[in-house]
VOMIDREN-579719 format. One record per residue (C-alpha): residue number from 1; x, y, z; residue in three letters. Coordinates in steps of 0.001 Angstrom, whole numbers, padded with zeros to 6 digits. Example, Ala and Ser with C-alpha at 12.3 -4.5 7.8 and 13.67 -1.06 7.14 Angstrom:
<atoms>
- 1,012300,-004500,007800,ALA
- 2,013670,-001060,007140,SER
</atoms>
This chain:
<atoms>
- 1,-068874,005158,-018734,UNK
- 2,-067277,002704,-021137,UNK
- 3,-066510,005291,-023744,UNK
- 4,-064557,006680,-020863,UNK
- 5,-062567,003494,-019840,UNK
- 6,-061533,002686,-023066,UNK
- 7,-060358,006376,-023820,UNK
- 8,-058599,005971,-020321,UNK
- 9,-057400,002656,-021545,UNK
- 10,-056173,003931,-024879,UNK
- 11,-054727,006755,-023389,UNK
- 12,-052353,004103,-021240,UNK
- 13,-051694,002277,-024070,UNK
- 14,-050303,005024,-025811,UNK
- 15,-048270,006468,-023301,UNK
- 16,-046929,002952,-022652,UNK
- 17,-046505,002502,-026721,UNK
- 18,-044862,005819,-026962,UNK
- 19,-042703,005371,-023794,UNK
- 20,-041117,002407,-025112,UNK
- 21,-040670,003617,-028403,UNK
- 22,-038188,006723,-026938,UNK
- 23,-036412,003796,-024649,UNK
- 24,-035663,001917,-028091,UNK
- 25,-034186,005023,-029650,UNK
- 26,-032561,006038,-026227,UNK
- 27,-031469,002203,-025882,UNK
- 28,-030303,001897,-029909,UNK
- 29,-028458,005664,-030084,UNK
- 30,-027341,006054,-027018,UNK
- 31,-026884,003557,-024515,UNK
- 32,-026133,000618,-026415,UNK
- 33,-023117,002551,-028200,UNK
- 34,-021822,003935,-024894,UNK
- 35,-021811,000109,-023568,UNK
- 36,-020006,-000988,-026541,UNK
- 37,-017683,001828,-026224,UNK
- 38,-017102,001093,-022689,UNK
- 39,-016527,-002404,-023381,UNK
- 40,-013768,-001211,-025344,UNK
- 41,-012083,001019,-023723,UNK
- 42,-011966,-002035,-020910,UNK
- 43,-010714,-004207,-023207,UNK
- 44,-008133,-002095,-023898,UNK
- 45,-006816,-001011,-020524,UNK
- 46,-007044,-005073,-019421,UNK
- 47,-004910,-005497,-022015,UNK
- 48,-002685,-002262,-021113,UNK
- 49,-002455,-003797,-017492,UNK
- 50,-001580,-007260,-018331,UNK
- 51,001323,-006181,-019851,UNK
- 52,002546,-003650,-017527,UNK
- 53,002140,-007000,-015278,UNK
- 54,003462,-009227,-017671,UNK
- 55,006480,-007665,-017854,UNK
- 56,006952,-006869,-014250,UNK
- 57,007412,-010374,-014022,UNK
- 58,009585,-010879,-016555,UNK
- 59,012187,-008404,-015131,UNK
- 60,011829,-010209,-011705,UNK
- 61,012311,-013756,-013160,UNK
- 62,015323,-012274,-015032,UNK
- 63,017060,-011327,-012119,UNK
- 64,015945,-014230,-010127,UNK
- 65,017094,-016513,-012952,UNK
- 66,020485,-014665,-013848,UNK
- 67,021782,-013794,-010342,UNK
- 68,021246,-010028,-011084,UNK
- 69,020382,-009570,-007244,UNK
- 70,021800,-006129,-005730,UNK
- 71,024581,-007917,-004023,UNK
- 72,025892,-008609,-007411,UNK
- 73,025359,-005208,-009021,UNK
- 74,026663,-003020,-006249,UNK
- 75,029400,-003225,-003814,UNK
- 76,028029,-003877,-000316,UNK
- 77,031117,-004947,001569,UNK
- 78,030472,-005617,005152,UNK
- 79,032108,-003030,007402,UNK
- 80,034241,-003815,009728,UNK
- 81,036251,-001664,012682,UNK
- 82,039998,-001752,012963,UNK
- 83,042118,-000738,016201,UNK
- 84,043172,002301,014222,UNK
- 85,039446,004184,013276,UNK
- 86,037769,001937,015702,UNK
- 87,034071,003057,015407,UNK
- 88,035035,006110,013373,UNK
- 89,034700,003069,010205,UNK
- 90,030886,003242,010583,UNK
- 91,028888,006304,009650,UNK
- 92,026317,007875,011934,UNK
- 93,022810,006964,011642,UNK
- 94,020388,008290,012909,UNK
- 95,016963,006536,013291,UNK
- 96,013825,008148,012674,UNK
- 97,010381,006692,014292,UNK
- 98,007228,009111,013678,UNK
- 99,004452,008397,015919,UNK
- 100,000795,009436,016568,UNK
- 101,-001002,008400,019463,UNK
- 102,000629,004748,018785,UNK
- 103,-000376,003003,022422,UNK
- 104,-000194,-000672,020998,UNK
- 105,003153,-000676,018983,UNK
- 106,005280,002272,020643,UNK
- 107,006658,000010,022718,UNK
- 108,007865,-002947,019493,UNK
- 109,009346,-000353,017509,UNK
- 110,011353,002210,020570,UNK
- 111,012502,-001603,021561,UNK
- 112,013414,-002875,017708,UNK
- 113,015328,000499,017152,UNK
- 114,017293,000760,020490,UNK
- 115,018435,-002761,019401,UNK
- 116,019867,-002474,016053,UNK
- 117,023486,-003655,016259,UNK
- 118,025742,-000955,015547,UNK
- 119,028350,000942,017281,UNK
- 120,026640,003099,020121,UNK
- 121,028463,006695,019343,UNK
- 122,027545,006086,015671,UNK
- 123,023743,006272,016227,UNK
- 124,021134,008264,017118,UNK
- 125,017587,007155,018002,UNK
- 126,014706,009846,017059,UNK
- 127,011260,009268,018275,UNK
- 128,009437,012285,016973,UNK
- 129,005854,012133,019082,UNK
- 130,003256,013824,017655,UNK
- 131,000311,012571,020269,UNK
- 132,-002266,014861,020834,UNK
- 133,-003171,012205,023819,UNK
- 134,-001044,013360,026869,UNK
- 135,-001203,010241,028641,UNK
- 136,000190,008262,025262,UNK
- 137,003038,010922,024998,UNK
- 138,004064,010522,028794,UNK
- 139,004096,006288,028005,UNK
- 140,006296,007520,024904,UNK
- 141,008874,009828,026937,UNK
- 142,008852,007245,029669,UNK
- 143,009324,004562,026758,UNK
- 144,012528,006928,025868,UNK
- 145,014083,007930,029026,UNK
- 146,014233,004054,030225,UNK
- 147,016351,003334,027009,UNK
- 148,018034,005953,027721,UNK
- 149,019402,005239,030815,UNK
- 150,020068,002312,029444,UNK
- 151,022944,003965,028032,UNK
- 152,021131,004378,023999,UNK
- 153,021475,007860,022637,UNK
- 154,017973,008211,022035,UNK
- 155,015957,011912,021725,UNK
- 156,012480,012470,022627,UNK
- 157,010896,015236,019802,UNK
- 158,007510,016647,019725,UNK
- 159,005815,020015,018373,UNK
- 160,003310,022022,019251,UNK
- 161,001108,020959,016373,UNK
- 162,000740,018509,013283,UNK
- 163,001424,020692,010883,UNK
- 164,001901,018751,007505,UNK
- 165,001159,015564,009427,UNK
- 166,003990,012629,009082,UNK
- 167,005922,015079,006319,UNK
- 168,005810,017973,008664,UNK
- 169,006934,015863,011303,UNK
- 170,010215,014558,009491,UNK
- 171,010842,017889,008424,UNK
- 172,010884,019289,011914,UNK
- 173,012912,016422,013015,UNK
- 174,015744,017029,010193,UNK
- 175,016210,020887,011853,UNK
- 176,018087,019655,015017,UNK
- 177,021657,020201,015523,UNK
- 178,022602,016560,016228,UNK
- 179,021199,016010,012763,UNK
- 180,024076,017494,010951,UNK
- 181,026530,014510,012532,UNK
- 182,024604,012356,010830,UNK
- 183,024870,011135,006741,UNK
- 184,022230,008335,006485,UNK
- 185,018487,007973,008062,UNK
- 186,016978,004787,008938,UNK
- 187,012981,005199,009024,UNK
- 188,010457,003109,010469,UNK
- 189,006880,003434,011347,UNK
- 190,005394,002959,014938,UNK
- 191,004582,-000333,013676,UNK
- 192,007226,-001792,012018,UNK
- 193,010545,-003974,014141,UNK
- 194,013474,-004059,012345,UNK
- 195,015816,-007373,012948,UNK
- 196,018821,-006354,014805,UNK
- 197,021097,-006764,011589,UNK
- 198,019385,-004037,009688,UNK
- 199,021964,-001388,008950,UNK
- 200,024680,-003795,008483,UNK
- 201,022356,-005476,005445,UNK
- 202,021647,-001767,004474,UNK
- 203,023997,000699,005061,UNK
- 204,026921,-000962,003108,UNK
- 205,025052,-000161,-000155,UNK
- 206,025156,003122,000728,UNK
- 207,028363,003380,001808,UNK
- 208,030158,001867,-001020,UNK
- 209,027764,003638,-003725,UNK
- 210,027773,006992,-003757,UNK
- 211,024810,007508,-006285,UNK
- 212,022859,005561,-004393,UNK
- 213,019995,007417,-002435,UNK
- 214,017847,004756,-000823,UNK
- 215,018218,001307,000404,UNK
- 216,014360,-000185,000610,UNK
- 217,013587,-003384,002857,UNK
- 218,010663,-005681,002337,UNK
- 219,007692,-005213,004871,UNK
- 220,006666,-009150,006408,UNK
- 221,003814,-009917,007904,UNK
- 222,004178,-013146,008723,UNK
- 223,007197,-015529,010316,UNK
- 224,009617,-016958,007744,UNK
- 225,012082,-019234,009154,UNK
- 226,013444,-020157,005908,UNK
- 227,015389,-016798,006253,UNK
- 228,017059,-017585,009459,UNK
- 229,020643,-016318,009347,UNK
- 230,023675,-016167,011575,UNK
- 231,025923,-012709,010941,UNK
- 232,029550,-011603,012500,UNK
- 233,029617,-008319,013680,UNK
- 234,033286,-006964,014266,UNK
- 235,034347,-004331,017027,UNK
- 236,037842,-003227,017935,UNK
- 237,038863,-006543,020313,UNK
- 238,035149,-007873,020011,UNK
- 239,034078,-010533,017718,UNK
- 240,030050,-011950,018147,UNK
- 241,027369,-013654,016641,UNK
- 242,024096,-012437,016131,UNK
- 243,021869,-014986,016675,UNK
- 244,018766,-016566,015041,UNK
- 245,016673,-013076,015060,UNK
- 246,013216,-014415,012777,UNK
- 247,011667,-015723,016148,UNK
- 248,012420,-012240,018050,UNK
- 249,010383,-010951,014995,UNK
- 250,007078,-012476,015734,UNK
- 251,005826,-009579,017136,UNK
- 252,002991,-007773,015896,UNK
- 253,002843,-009823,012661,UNK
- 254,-001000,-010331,011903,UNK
- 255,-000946,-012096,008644,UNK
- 256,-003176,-014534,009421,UNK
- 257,-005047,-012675,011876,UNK
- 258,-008549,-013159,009707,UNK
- 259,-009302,-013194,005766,UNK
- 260,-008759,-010065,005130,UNK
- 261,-005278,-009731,006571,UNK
- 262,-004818,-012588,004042,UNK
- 263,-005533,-011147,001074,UNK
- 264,-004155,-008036,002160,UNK
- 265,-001003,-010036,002912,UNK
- 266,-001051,-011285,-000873,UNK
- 267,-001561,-007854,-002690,UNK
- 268,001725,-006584,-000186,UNK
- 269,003750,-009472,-001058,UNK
- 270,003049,-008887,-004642,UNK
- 271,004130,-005428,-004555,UNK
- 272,007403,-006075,-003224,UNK
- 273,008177,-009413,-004525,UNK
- 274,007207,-008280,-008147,UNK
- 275,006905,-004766,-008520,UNK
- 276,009374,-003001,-006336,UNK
- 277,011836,-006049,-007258,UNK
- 278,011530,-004941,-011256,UNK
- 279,011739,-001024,-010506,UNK
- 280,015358,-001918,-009229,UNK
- 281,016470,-003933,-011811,UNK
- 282,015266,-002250,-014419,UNK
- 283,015891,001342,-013880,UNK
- 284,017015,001651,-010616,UNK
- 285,013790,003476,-009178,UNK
- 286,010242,002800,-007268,UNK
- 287,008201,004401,-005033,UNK
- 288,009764,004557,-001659,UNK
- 289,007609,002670,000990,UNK
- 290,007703,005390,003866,UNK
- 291,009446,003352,006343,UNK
- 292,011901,000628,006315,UNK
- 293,014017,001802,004281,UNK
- 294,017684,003912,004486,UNK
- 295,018065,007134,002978,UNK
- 296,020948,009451,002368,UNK
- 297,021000,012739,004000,UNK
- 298,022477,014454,001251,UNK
- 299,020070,012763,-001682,UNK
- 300,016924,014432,000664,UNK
- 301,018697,017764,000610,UNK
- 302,019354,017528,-003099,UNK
- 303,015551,016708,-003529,UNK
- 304,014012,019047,-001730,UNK
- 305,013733,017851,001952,UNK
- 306,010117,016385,002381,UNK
- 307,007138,018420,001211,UNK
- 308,003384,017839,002444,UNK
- 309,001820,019198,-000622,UNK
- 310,000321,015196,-000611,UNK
- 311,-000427,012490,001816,UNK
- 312,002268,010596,000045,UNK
- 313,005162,012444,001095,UNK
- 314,007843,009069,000624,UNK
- 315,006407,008561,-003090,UNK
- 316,006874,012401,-003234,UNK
- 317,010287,012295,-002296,UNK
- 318,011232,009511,-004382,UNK
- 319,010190,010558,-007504,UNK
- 320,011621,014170,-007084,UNK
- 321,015292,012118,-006427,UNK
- 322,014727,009818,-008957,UNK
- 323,014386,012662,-011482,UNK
- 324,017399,014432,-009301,UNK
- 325,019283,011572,-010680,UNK
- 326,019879,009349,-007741,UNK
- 327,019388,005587,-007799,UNK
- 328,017284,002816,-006058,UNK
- 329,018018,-000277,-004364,UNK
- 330,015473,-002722,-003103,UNK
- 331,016635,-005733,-000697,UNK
- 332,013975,-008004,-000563,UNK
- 333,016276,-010539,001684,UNK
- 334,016364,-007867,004538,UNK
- 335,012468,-008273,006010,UNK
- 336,010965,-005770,008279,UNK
- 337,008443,-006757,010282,UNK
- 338,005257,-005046,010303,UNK
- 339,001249,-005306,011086,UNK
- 340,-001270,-005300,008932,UNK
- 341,-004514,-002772,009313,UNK
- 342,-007217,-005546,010377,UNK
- 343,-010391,-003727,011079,UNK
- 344,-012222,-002792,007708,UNK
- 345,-012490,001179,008719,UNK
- 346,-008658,001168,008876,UNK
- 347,-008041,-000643,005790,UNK
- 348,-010523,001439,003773,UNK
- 349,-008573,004477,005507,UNK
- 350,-004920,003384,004441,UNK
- 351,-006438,002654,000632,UNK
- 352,-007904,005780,000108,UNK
- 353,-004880,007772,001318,UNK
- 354,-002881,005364,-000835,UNK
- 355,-004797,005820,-003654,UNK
- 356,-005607,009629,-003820,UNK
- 357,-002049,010681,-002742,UNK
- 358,-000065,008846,-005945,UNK
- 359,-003248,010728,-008303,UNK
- 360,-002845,014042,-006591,UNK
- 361,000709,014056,-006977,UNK
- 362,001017,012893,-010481,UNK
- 363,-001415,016398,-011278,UNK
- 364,000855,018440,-009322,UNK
- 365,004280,016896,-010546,UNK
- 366,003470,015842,-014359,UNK
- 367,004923,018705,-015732,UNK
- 368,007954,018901,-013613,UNK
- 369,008249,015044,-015041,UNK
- 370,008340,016409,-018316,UNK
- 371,010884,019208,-017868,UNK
- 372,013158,017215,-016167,UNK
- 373,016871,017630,-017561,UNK
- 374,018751,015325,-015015,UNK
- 375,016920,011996,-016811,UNK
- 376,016181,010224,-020027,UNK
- 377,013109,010559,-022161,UNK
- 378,012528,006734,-021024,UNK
- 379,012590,007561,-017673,UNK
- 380,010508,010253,-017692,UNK
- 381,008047,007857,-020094,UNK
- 382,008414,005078,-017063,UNK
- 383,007524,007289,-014371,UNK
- 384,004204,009475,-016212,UNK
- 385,003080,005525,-018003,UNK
- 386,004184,002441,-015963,UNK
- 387,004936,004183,-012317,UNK
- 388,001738,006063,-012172,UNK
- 389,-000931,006050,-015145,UNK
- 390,-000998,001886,-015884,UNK
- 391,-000373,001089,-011487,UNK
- 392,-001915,003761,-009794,UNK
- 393,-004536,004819,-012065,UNK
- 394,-005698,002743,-014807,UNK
- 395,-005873,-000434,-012755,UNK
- 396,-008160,000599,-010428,UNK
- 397,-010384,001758,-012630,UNK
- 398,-010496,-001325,-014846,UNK
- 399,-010854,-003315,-012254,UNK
- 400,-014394,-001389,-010548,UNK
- 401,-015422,-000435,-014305,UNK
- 402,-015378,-003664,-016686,UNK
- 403,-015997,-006065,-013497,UNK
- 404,-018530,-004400,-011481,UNK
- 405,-020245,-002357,-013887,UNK
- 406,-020367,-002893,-017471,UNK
- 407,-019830,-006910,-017507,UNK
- 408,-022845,-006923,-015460,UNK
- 409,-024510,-004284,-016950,UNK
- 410,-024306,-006409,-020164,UNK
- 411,-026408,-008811,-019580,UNK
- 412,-029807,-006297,-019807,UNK
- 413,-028133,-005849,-023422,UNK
- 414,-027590,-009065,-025742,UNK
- 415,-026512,-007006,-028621,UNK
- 416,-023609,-006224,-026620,UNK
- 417,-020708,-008338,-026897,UNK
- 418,-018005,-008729,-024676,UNK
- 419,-015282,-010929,-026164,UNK
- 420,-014571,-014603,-023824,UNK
- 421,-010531,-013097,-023915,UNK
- 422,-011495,-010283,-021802,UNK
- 423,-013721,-011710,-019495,UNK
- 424,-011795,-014799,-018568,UNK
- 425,-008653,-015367,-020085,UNK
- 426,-007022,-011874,-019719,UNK
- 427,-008435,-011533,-015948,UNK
- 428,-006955,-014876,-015075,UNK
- 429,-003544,-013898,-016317,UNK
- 430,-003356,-011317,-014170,UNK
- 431,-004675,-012856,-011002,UNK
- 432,-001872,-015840,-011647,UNK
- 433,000409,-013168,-011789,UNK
- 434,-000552,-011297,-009087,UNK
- 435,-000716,-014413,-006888,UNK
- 436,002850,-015282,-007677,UNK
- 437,003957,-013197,-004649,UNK
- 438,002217,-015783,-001795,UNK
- 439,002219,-018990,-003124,UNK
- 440,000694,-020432,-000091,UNK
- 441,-001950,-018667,-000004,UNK
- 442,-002986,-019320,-003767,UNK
- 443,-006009,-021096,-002383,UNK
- 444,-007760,-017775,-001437,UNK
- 445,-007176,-016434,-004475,UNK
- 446,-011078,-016313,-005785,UNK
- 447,-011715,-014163,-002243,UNK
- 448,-008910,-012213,-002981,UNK
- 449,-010383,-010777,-006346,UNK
- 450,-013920,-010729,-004463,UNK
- 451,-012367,-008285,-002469,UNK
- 452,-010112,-006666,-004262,UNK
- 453,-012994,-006096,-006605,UNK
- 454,-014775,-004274,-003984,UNK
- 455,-011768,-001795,-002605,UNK
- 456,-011443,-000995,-006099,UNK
- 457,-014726,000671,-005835,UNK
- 458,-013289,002922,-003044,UNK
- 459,-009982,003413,-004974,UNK
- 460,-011860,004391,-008358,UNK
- 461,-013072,007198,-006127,UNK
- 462,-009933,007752,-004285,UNK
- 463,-008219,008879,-007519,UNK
- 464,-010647,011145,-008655,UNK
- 465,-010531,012920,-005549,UNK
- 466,-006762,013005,-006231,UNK
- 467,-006825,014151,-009615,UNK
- 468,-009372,016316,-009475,UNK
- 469,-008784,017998,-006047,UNK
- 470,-011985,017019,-005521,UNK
- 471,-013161,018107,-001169,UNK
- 472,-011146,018162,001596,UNK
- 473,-010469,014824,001948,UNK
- 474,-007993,015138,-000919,UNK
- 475,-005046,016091,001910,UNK
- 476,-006912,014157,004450,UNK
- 477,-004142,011988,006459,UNK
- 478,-005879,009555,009009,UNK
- 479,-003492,007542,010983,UNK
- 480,-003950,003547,009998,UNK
- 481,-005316,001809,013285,UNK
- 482,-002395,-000539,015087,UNK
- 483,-003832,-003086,017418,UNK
- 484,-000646,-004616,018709,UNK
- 485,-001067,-007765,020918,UNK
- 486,-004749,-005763,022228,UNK
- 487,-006602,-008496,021428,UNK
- 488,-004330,-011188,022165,UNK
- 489,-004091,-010521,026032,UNK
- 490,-007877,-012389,026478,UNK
- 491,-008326,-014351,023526,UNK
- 492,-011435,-016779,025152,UNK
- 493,-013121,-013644,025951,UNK
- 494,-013777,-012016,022628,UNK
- 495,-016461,-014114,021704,UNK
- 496,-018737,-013152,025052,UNK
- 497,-017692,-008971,023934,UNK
- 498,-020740,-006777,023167,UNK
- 499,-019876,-004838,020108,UNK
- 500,-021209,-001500,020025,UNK
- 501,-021120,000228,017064,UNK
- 502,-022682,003151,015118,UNK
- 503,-024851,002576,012501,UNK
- 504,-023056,004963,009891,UNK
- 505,-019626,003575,011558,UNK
- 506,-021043,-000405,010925,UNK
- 507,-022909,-000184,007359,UNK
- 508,-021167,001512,004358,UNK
- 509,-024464,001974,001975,UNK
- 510,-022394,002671,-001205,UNK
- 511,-021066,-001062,-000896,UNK
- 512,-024654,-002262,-000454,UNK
- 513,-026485,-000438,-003127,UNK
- 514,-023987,-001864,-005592,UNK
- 515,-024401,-005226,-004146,UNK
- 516,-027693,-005354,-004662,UNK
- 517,-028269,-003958,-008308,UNK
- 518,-025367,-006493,-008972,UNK
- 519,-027645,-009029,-007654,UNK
- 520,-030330,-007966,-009547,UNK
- 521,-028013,-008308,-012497,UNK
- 522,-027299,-011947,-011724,UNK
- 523,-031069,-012872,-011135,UNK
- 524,-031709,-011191,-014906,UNK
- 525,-028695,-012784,-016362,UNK
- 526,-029692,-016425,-014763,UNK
- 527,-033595,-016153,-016362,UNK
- 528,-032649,-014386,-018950,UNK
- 529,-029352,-014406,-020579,UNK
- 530,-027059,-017299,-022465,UNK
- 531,-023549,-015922,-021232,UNK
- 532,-023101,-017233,-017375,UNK
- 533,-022271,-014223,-016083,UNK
- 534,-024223,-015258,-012970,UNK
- 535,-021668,-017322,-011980,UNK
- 536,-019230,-014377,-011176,UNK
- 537,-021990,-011892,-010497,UNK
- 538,-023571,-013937,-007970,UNK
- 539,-020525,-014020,-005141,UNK
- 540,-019240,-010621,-006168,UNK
- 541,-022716,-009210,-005125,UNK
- 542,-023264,-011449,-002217,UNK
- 543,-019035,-009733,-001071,UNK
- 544,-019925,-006165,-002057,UNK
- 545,-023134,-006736,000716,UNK
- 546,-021007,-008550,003266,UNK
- 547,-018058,-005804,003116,UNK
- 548,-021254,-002930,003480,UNK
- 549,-022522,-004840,006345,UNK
- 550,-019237,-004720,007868,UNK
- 551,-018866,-008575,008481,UNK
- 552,-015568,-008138,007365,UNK
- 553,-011951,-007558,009398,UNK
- 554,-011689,-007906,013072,UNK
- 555,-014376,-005664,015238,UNK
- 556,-012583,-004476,018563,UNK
- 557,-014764,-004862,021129,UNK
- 558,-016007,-001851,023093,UNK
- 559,-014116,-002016,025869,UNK
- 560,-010589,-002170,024046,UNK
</atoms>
């Protein structure tokens, strides 16, 4: 019986022996060399990305610093009626609002858009409704046929299906006859309440510059009274002020609604601040925003019209008039209000469709990039490198990749070495950088890479889907959740509300498993390893578990 234990024994011993002899050639010719490799291919995009931030900055400081603001590129000459063209001075415009089952904010934008100051018989209001809730659409039409009779020329559009979603919907609404009067389009989302200057701030640019195609406001999410203004607006025989709009805007503006709108609030700002502020100094071209912003008819026409080959029809648009030839302008005086998505289901939502739309159309339109004739090799260079590969691509995945996976992975493998540059000097640059945009909110700027650490996860997946056409989510369009004032009306009540939620709808697992094995990297690396990585690894696990437990965002309460 002891002969047979210790064969039993031996027999273990060996296994064990012969197990951990294939993990050290596994762990010295395979895995070891992939880790190192990984580490530098990081390195190298961190580095790629700092400098396609670095020098976003540059270009806005340079225009900041040398007055090279559009007003002092392009002509933008108020216009002004006389008694002989009277109104006939000011083009028609016609104002597009696509809606979809938009309850909480039809009202704020119908209302923002019926009062934008410009001569009545020179503008035409659009709602195009494509509610699939009848009760919504008859608020809608009832929305339009007060305004209306309120003497606006506004025109209540809907179809019989959703076709092509929000691209579909534009298309549709570019068909009707009264279109044709028209030579510019003002768009905003259901959402979004533009001051009642906006197409005198706008339209000039467009007026006075004939290569210019779009006119791009910046979205706010937040009251800023510094840019409190007083404008003169002339009519034939009528001469008025318009008065101190920024607290009419207060509407709907959620910026500081919870954390999340926060740091949400601070990856926006940098976008337009930064980004969409160096695309029009530099070259005249960025991805248009979808809504607040002015286009000409003719520039849309000369594109294409819109196309719903992608749920990112404005970037599609943009780029295809970019390479047409036509110019840019971004305003980032001229503020649109808007609300920020502020459950965590919505936000995830808007990120994904933001995320695989830009990779599914760089597949589709790469080539016609190339081929272009109308632009320069540099511009074709900007647009395949800087405007989608290092912003919409590369980032992401540096972001998930080096900081969520293979700095942590490290620490189970000390002959691994990951340079101190990459791991804290190059990511602080860019968070300095990217916190340039909302200065006051520089304080939450640890949570904001906590969680932008975590939607990168979702983004990283995002793109594949987009590049690789990867299940039917890939042309998935989900509308992004508006709350309005619905949880303002009993604000002492909330806290009494009995949330009921699904289980699948509450916990996302995929955030939780990776929470948890980054924990387990933390615990390793605090016994075990001489680096500190802990001290990152440790919050960035505990976020990745808070965000899949849903504790995260605002929860509406079941009877909203």
């Amino acid at each position: 019986m002891l002969r047979v234990f210790e064969s039993a024994s031996g027999a273990w011993e060996w296994a064990w022996a012969a197990e951990a002899a294939a993990w050290g050639v596994l762990r010295g010719w395979v895995v070891v060399p992939l880790l190192r490799a990984a580490v530098s291919i990081c390195l190298m995009m961190s580095l790629a990305v700092l400098v396609e931030k670095v020098s976003m900055a540059l270009v806005t400081s340079y225009a900041k610093l040398f007055g090279r603001r559009p007003a002092q590129i392009y002509k933008c000459d108020p216009l002004v009626a006389d008694e002989e063209t009277g109104s006939g001075a000011f083009p028609m415009v016609l104002v597009q609002i696509p809606m979809y089952n938009e309850k909480e904010v039809y009202q704020l934008s119908i209302g923002a858009a019926c009062n934008l100051l410009w001569p009545e018989d020179r503008i035409i209001i659009q709602v195009l409704d494509d509610s699939t809730d009848p009760t919504i659409k008859e608020l809608v039409r009832k929305e339009c046929e007060m305004w209306a009779k309120k003497g606006k020329n506004i025109q209540y559009e809907t179809r019989a299906n959703r076709n092509g979603y929000k691209a579909g919907a534009l298309k549709v609404g570019m068909t009707y006859g009264y279109v044709a009067t028209c030579e510019f389009i003002a768009m905003f989302d259901a959402d979004f309440q533009p001051g009642p200057d906006f197409l005198h701030r706008t339209v000039p640019f467009l007026v006075h510059n004939p290569k210019i195609a779009l006119v791009q406001s910046r979205w706010k999410f937040g009251t800023d009274f510094s840019s409190i203004n007083i404008y003169t607006v002339n009519f034939p025989n009528i001469k008025f002020p318009l008065m101190r709009f920024s607290v009419d805007r207060r509407n709907a503006v959620n910026a500081s609604e919870c954390l999340m709108t926060r740091t949400q609030e601070m990856s926006m700002d940098f976008h337009f601040k930064v980004e969409q502020e160096s695309g029009s100094t530099a070259c005249a071209f960025f991805g248009y925003n979808g809504t607040a912003g002015v286009w000409r008819i003719k520039a849309i026409e000369d594109a294409g019209g819109w196309q719903d080959r992608t749920t990112v029809e404005d970037m599609d648009l943009a780029v295809r008039a970019g390479l047409a030839g036509w110019k840019f302008v971004y305003l980032g005086d001229v503020q649109v209000n808007s609300e920020l998505p502020s459950t965590f289901k919505a936000y995830r939502y808007q990120q994904h469709r933001w995320s695989c739309g830009p990779a599914n159309l760089f597949r589709k339109l790469f080539w016609s990039v190339l081929t272009s004739k109308e632009v320069s090799i540099r511009m074709k260079l900007y647009v395949i490198y800087n405007f989608f590969i290092a912003r919409r691509i590369m980032s992401h995945f540096v972001t998930f990749l080096f900081y969520c996976v293979v700095i942590p992975t490290s620490v189970f493998f000390p002959e691994v070495d990951v340079p101190d540059w990459g791991v804290i000097y190059v990511p602080t640059a860019i968070t300095l950088i990217n916190s340039i945009g909302t200065p006051s909110s520089f304080h939450l700027v640890i949570f904001w890479v906590l969680f932008e650490n975590v939607m990168s996860l979702h983004r990283c997946k995002a793109v594949l889907i987009g590049l690789f056409e990867a299940g039917s989510s890939v042309n998935e369009w989900i509308v992004t959740e508006k709350l309005g004032d619905m949880l303002k009306a009993k604000p002492n009540s909330l806290p009494t509300k009995k949330f009921k939620l699904r289980l699948k709808d509450r916990f996302s697992f995929l955030e939780i498993s990776i929470g948890l094995y980054l924990m387990v990297c933390a615990c390793y690396d605090l016994k075990f390893g001489n680096d500190a990585y802990f001290v990152y690894i440790f919050p960035q696990s505990i976020t990745f578990i808070i965000l899949g437990l849903g504790y995260v965002g605002t929860i509406i309460p079941a009877d909203k």
